[in-house]
C-alpha positions as CSV (number, residue, x, y, z in Angstrom):
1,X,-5.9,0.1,-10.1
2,X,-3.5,-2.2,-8.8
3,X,-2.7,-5.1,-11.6
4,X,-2.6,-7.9,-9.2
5,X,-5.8,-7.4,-7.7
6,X,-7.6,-9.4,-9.8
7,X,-5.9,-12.1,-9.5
8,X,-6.1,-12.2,-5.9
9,X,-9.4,-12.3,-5.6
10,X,-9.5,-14.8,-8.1
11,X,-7.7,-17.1,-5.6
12,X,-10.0,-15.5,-2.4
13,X,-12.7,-16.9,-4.4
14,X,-11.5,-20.3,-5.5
15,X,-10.2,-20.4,-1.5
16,X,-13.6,-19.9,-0.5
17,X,-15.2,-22.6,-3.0
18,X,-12.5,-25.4,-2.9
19,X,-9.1,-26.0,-1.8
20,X,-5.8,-24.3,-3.0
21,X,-2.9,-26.2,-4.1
22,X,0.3,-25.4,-2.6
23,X,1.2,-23.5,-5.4
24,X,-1.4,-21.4,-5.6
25,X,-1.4,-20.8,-1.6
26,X,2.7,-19.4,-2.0
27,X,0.9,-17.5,-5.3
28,X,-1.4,-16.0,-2.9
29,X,0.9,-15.0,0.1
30,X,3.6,-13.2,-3.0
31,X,0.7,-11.5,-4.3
32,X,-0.7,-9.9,-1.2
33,X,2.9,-9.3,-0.3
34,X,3.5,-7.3,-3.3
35,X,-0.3,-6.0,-2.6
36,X,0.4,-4.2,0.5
37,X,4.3,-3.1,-0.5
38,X,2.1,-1.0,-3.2
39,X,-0.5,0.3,-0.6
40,X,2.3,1.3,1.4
41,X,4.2,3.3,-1.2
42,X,1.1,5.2,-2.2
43,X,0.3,6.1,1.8
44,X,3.9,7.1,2.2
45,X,3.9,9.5,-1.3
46,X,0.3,10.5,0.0
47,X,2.0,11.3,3.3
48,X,5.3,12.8,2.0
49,X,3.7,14.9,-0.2
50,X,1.3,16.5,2.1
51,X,1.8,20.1,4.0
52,X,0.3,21.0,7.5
53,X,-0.8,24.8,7.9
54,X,-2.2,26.0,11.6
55,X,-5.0,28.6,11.7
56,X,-2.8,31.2,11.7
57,X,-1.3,30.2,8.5
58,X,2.2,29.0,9.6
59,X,3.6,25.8,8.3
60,X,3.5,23.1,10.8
61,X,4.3,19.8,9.0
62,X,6.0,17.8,11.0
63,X,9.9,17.4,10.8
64,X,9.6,13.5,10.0
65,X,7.7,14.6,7.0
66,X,10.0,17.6,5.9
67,X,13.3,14.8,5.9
68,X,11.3,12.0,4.0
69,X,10.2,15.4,1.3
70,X,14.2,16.1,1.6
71,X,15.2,12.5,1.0
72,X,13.3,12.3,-2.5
């Protein structure tokens, strides 16, 4: 689980019941910044890690894929 997430809804909620401060609004935005940077890095390892095989057996993962694998 992502450590932030907590937090964040914690401010969804408060949002949702009473106003943010200004602090707490620039909070927000950093935290579902950082949020969605981590989302993104699991896709991409999800993606980067994956291997494509046709029917007929043959390895067809797709050349983006094969330079990101190369590139780690």
């Amino acid at each position: 689980m992502i450590d932030i997430l907590p937090r964040i809804n914690e401010l969804a909620q408060k949002a949702r019941q009473e106003r943010l401060t200004d602090a707490e609004k620039v909070e927000r935005q950093v935290l579902r910044e950082d949020y969605l940077r981590e989302i993104r890095g699991q896709v991409e390892s999800t993606v980067t890690s994956m291997k494509v095989i046709d029917p007929l057996g043959d390895d067809v993962t797709p050349d983006k894929v094969r330079m990101k694998k190369q590139a780690i």
